[in-house]
C-alpha positions in Angstrom: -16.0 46.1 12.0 -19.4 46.5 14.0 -19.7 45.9 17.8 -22.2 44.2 19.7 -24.4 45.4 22.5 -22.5 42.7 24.2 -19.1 44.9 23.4 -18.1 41.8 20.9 -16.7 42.3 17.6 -19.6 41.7 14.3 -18.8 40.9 11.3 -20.9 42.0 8.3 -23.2 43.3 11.0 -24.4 40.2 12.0 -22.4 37.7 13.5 -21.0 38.5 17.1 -17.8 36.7 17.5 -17.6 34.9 21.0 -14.0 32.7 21.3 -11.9 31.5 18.8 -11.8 27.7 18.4 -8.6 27.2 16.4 -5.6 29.0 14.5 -3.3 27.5 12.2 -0.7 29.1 9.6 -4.2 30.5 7.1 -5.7 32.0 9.7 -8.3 31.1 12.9 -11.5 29.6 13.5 -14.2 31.5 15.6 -17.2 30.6 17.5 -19.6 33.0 16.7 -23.5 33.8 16.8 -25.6 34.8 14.0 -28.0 37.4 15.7 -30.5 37.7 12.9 -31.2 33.7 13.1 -30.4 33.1 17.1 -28.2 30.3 16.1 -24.4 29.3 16.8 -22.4 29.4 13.3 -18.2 29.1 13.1 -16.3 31.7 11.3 -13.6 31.0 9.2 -11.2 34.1 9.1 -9.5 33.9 6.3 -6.0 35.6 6.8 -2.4 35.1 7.1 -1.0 34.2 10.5 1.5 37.7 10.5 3.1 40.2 8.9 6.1 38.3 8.2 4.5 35.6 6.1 2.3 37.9 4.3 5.7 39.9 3.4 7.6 37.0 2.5 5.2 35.7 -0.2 3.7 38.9 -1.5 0.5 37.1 -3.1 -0.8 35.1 -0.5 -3.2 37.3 1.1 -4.7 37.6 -2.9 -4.5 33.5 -3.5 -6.0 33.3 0.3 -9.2 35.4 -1.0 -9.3 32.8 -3.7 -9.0 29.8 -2.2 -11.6 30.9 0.3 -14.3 32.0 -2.3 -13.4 28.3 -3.9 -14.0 26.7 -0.6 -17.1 28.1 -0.8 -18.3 27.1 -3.9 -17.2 23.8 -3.7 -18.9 23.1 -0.4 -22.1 24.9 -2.4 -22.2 21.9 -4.5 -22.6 19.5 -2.1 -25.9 19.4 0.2 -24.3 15.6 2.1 -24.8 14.6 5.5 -21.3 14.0 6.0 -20.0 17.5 4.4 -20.3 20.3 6.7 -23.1 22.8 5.3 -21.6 26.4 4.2 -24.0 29.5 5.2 -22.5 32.0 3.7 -19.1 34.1 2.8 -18.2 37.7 3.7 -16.0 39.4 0.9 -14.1 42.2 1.3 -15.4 45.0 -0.8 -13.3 45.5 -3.9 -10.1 47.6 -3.4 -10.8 47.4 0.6 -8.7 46.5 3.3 -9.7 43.3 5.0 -10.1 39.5 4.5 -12.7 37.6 3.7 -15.1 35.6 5.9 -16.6 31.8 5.5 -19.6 31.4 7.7 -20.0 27.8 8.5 -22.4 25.1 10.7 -21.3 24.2 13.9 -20.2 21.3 14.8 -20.6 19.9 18.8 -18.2 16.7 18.7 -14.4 17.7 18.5 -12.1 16.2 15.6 -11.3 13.1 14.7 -7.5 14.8 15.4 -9.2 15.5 19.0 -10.2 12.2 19.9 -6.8 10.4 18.5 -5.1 11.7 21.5 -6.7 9.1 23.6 -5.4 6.9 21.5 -6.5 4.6 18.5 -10.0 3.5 18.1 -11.7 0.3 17.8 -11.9 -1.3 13.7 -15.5 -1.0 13.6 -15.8 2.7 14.7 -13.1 3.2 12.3 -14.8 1.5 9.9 -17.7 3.2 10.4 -16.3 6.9 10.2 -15.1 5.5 6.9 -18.0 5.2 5.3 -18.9 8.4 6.4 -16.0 10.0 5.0 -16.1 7.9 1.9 -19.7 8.7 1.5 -19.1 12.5 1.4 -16.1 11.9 -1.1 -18.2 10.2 -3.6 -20.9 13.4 -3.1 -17.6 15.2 -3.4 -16.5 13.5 -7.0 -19.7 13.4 -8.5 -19.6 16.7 -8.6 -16.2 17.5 -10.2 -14.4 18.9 -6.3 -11.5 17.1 -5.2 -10.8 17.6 -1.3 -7.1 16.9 -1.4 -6.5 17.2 2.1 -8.1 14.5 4.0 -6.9 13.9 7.4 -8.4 13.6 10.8 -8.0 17.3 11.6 -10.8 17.7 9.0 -13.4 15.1 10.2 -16.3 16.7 12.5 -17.7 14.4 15.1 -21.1 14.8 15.5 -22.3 14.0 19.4 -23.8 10.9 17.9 -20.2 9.9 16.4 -20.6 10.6 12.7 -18.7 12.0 10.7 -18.4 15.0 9.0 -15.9 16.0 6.5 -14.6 19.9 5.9 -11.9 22.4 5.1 -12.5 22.2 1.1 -10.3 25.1 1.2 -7.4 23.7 -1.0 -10.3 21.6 -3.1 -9.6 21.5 -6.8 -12.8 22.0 -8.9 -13.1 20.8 -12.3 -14.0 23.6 -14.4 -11.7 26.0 -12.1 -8.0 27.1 -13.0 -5.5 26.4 -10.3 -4.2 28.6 -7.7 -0.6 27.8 -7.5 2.3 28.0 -9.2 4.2 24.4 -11.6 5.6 22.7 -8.7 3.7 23.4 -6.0 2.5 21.0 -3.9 -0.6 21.4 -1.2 -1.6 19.1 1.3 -0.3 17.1 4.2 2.6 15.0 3.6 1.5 12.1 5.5 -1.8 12.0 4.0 -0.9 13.1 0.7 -1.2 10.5 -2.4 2.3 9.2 -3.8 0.6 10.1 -7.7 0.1 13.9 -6.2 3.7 14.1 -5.1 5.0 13.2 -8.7 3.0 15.9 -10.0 -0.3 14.0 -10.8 -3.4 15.6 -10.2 -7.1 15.3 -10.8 -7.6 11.7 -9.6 -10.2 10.5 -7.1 -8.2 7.5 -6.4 -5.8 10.4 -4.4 -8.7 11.2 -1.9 -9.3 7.3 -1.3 -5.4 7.5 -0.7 -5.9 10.2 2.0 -8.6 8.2 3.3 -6.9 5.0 3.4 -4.2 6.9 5.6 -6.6 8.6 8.0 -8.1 5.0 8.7 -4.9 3.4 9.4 -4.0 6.0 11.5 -7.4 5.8 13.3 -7.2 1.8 13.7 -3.5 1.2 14.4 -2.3 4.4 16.5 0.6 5.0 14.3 0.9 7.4 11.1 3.3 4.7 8.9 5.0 7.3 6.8 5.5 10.1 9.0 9.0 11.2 9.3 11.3 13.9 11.7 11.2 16.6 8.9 8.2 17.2 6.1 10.8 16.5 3.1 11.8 13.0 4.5 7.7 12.6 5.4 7.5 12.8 1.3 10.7 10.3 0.2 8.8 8.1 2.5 5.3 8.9 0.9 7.0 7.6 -2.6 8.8 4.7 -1.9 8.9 3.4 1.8 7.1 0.6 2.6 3.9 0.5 4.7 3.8 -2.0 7.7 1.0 -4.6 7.3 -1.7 -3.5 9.8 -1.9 -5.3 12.9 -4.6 -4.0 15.1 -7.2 -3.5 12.4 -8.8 -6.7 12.4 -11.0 -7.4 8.9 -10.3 -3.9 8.3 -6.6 -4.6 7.6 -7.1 -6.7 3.7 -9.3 -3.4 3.3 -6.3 -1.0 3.5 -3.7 -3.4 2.3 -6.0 -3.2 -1.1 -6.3 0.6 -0.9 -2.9 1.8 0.7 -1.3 0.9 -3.0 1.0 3.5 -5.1 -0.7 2.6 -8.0 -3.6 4.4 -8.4 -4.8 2.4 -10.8 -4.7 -0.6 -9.1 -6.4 0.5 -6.3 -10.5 0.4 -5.5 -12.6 2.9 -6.5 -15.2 4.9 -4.4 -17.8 2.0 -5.1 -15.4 -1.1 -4.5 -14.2 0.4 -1.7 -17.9 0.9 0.1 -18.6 -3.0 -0.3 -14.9 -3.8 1.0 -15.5 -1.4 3.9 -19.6 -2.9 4.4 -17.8 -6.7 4.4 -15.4 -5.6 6.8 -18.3 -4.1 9.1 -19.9 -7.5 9.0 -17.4 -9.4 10.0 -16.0 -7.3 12.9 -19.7 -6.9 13.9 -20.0 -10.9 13.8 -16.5 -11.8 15.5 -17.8 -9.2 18.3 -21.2 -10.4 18.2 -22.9 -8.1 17.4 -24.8 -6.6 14.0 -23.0 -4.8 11.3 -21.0 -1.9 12.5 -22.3 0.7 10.3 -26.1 1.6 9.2 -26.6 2.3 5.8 -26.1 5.5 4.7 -28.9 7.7 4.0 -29.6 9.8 1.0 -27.7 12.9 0.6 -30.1 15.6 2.5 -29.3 19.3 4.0 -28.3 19.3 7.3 -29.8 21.6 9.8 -26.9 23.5 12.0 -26.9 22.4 15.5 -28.1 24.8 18.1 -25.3 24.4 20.5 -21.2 24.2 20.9 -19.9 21.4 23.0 -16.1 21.6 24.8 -13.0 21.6 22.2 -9.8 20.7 22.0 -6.5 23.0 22.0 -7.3 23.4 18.4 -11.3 23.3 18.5 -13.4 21.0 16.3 -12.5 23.0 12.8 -9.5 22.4 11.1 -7.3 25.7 11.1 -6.9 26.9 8.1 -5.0 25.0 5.5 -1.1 26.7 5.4 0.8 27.8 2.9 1.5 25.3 0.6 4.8 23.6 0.6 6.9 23.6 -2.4 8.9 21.3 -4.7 9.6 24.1 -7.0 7.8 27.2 -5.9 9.1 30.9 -6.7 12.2 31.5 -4.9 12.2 34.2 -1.2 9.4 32.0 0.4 10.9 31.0 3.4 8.2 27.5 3.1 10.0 26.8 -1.0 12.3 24.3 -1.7 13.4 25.2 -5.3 15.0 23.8 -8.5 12.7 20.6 -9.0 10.2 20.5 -11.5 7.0 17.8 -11.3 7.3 14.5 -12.7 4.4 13.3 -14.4 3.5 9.8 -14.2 0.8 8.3 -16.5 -1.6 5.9 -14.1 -0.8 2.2 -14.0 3.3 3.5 -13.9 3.4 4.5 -10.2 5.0 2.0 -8.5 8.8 1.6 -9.7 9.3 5.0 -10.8 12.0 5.8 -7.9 14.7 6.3 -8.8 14.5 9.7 -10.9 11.4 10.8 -8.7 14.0 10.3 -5.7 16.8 11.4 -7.1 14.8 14.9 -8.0 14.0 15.1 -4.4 17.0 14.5 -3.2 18.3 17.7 -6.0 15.6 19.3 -3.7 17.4 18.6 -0.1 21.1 19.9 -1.6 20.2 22.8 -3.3 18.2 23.8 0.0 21.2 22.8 2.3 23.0 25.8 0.2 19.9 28.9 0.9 19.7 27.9 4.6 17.1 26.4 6.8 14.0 24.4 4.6 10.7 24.5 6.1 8.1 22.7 4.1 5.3 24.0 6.4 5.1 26.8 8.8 5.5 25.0 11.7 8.3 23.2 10.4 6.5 19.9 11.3 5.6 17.0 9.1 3.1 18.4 7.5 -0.6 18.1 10.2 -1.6 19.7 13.0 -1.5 16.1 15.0 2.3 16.8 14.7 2.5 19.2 17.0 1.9 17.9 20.5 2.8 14.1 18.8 -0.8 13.0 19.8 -0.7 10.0 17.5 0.7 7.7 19.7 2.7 4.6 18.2 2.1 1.1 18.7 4.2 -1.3 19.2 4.1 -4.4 16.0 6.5 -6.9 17.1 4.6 -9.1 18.9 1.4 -8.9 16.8 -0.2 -11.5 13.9 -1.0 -9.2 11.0 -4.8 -9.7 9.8 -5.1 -12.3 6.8 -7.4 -12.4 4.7 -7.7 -11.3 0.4 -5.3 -13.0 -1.6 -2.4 -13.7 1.0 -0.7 -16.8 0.3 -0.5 -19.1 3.4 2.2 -18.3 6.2 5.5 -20.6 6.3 6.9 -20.8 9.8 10.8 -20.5 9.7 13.3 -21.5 12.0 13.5 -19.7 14.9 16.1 -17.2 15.8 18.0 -17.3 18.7 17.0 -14.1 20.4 13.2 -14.4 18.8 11.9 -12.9 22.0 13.8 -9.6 20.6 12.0 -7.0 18.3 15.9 -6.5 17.1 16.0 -10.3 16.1 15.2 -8.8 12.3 18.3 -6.6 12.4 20.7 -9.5 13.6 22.6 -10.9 10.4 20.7 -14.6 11.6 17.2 -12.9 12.0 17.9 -12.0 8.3 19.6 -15.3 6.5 16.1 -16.9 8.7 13.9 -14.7 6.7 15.6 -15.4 3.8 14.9 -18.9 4.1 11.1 -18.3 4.9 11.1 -15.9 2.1 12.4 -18.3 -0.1 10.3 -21.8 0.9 7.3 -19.5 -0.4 8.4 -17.6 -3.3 11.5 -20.1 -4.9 14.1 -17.2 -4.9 16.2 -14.9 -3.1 16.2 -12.0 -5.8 14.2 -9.2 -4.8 13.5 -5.8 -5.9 13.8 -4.5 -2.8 14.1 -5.7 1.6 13.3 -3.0 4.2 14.3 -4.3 7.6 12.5 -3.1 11.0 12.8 -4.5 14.6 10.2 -7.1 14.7 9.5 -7.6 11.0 10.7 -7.3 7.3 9.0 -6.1 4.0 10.1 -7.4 0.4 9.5 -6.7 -2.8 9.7 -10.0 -5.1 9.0 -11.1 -8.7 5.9 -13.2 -9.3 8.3 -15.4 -11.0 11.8 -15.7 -12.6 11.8 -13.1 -15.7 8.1 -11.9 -14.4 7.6 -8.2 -15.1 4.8 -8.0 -11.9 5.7 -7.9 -8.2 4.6 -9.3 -5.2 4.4 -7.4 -1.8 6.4 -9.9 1.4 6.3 -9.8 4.9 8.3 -11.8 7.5 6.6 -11.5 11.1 6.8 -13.5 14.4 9.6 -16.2 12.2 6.9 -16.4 9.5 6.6 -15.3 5.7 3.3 -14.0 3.6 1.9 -12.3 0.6 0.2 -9.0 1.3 -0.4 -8.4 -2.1 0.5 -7.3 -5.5 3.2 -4.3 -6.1 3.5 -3.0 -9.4 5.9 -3.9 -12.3 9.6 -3.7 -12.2 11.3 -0.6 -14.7 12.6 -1.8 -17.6 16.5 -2.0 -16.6 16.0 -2.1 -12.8 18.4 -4.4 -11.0 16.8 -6.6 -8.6 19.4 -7.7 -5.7 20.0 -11.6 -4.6 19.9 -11.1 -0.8 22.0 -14.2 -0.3 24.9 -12.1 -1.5 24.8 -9.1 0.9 27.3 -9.2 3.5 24.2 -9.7 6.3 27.8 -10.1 8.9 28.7 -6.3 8.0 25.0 -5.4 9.5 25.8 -5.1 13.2 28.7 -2.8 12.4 27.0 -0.4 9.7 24.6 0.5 12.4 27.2 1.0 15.2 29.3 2.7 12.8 25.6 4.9 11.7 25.0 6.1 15.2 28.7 7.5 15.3 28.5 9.2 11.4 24.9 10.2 12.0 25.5 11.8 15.7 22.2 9.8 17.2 23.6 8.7 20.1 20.4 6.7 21.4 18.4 5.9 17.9 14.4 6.0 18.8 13.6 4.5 15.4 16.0 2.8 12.4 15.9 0.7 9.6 17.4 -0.7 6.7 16.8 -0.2 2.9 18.7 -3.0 0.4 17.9 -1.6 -3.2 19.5 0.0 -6.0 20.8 3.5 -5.3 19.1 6.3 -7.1 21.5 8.2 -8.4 23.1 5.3 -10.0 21.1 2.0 -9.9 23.7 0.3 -8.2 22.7 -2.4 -5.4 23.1 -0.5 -2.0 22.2 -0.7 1.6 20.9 2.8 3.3 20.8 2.5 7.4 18.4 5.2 8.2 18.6 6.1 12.2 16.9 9.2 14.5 16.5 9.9 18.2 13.8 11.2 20.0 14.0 14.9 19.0 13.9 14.3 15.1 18.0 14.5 14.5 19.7 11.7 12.4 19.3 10.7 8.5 20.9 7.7 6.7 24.2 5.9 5.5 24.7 4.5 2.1 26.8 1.5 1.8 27.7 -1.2 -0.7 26.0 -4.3 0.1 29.4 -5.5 0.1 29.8 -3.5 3.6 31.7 0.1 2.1 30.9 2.9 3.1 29.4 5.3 -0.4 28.0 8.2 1.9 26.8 9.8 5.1 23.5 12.2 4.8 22.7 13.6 8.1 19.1 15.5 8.1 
């Protein structure tokens, strides 16, 4: 390595590097400046965070090298205003120590991740950084490159507020061979697809996923499936329901369309463009104003921008993508959770396939509780770098009217419970017999698929009719009931549950008795699942409680009120 008259280090003999702008577990982003072109480039170094990862998985630094000459060529493809432009790459010379090099544009505005610390954003600007993003996905697709890691660390902010998408470093490209091993799993567990976790890959519809997740995050301040550890982050990525938005506005039908498990059910890049360019027309009219987004202009090289603005703890570039987590990976990594293998799920099949998908997930947890300690990433977080100072700051739902709209069927107001001014009214065994009823004045039944109970609402899955194969998504909010949507089919042999016959006056005590099995003294967040158990389809109730510093897990009990099992994470 070179040194500047300035005493700076320069790479390839030509670009001085000035300040790094962010690190992550692949290595750190740099400012730098290209002295044969006077202009301000970042620099992408390549390289494992230490010795001790690069020892514990003996490949990495090779599959690193790889994955950073793919990044490359994938962002080669793609000459998109809204997909940050590549400049070049420095290699390594063959049989040489060192690391390889990506030389980037440089981007003034912070992250999106950046600018969620102050909190969620208005619909329309969300909206309109999701056409942006959207837009550079669709350059993306058309040219066979997957991202597969969307997320608000990797939206650029231009100083005028667009948006710019980058890290293609774990991209797949269509005519290139994979660079991990059956059962691997890359990506971030909050914003990863449900299809990808079950072993699916090459879909679009996984992107719009990711993007459907960013936005919601953007819009209502809260990631939904983001759990205490990255392993109960992906149980929750399967199966959990997601909250109906309530701060989103006419955005909200938009990602109650896209936010699906079924990938083949949801929009694709083109549907979802006209959904997103109605939604900016109506927010723009209800604020009075003109749409909330321009059109988008043809796809046209970038120039680099001459100058860096301030950054963040962790800079405007996303730092490198980490190792990836594992569902099955070779055994010694200390980021592997052996012994599962990927299930594959053909499209149009998503939605009900729990139980085995679970079950092999849950193989995951108990062979891991036998090797020790299971980190999924390296900074045993849940899977993004907004994790780690907890900068996406949740809202609170109770009191909010979720946004209509699509094909919701019309709200029944219940009878009101008691203690209706309290967000735990849902988790009272009244709260629940009064959803019940509302549930029932709209849909004709009490037998569900599935109820998942939170303080201030509750989500159901129910049959579009007695004997029907197709199910509905239900919400019950501020004492009244509505359609959100469609939810799949039900699996051949699947039990569905009559609600009216859970013992609703054991509730109270299960989650008393919870808080003593699970140790959570003070639970920060709980709620309750009713469905049939994985392992052996049985009708079940699982009380799922944590505290503030990520400690708790759930309790499995009959719906008759017994206690089946205690699973403290």
């Amino acid at each position: 390595m070179d040194t500047s008259e300035a005493g700076r280090q320069l790479i390839d003999g030509r670009f001085e590097l000035v300040a790094p702008l962010g690190s992550g577990g692949m290595g750190t982003v740099w400012r730098a400046r290209d002295i044969a072109l006077h202009r301000e480039v970042a620099l992408k170094e390549v390289r494992p965070p230490d010795p001790a990862t690069a020892a514990a998985q003996p490949g990495l630094a090779d599959q690193m090298r790889e994955r950073a000459v793919r990044e490359a060529r994938a962002l080669a493809r793609l000459a998109h205003p809204h997909v940050v432009t590549i400049h070049h790459i420095v290699e390594p010379a063959e049989g040489a120590d060192g690391h390889p090099w990506i030389v980037m544009e440089m981007v003034k505005g912070g992250s999106l991740h950046d600018k969620l610390e102050s909190g969620p954003l208005p619909p329309a600007e969300v909206v309109r950084l999701g056409l942006d993003v959207l837009s550079a996905l669709r350059a993306a697709h058309a040219e066979g490159v997957l991202h597969r890691d969307v997320k608000p660390a990797n939206v650029l902010l231009r100083p005028d507020g667009s948006a710019v998408l980058t890290d293609f470093g774990i991209a797949a490209l269509h005519d290139s061979t994979g660079l991990t091993a059956t059962g691997v799993l890359i990506g971030s567990p909050e914003y990863i697809a449900p299809e990808r976790v079950r072993g699916e890959e090459g879909l679009a519809a996984s992107d719009l996923w990711s993007l459907g997740m960013l936005l919601y995050v953007a819009a209502e301040g809260v990631s939904p499936l983001r759990r205490a550890t990255s392993l109960a982050t992906v149980v929750a990525v399967l199966d959990e329901p997601i909250p109906a938005p309530v701060r989103s506005g006419a955005l909200g039908p938009v990602l109650e369309r896209l936010l699906v498990r079924d990938p083949a059910v949801r929009p694709d890049g083109a549907q979802l463009e006209q959904l997103l360019r109605e939604a900016s027309t109506a927010l723009g009219s209800a604020s009075g104003a003109g749409p909330a987004h321009a059109p988008v202009p043809p796809a046209a090289p970038v120039p680099s921008p001459s100058a860096a603005g301030p950054y963040g703890q962790f800079g405007p570039y996303a730092p490198a993508t980490p190792p990836p987590y594992a569902l099955g990976g070779p055994g010694g990594s200390p980021y592997a959770v052996p012994a599962t293998t990927p299930v594959d799920v053909a499209p149009g099949a998503a939605r009900r396939k729990r139980p085995v998908l679970l079950g092999a997930l849950l193989a995951a947890v108990l062979v891991a509780s036998a090797v020790g300690v299971v980190r999924l990433l390296p900074d045993g977080g849940s899977g993004d770098d907004e994790a780690k100072g907890g900068t996406i700051r949740p809202t609170t739902a109770a009191s909010a009217t979720p946004a209509g709209g699509g094909a919701s069927a019309p709200a029944v107001k219940a009878s009101t419970p008691k203690d209706e001014g309290s967000r735990a009214a849902t988790m009272t065994p009244e709260g629940v017999r009064t959803a019940l009823e509302a549930f029932k004045k709209q849909t004709g039944t009490t037998t569900f698929v599935d109820m998942t109970l939170y303080d201030g609402y509750i989500l159901a899955s129910i049959p579009t009719a007695a004997g029907a194969e197709t199910v509905d998504s239900w919400q019950y909010r501020d004492g009244a009931a509505s359609r959100t949507g469609p939810d799949g089919t039900v699996d051949e042999g699947e039990p569905l549950i009559d609600m009216s016959t859970v013992n609703w006056d054991a509730l109270p005590g299960l989650l008393e008795q919870s808080k003593k099995d699970l140790k959570v003294e003070k639970p920060k967040s709980r709620h309750v699942i009713i469905d049939p158990w994985m392992m052996d389809q049985v009708p079940s109730i699982r009380t799922y409680l944590s505290d503030e510093y990520g400690r708790g897990g759930y309790v499995l009990w009959g719906i008759d009120g017994k206690l089946r099992k205690v699973v403290a994470t």
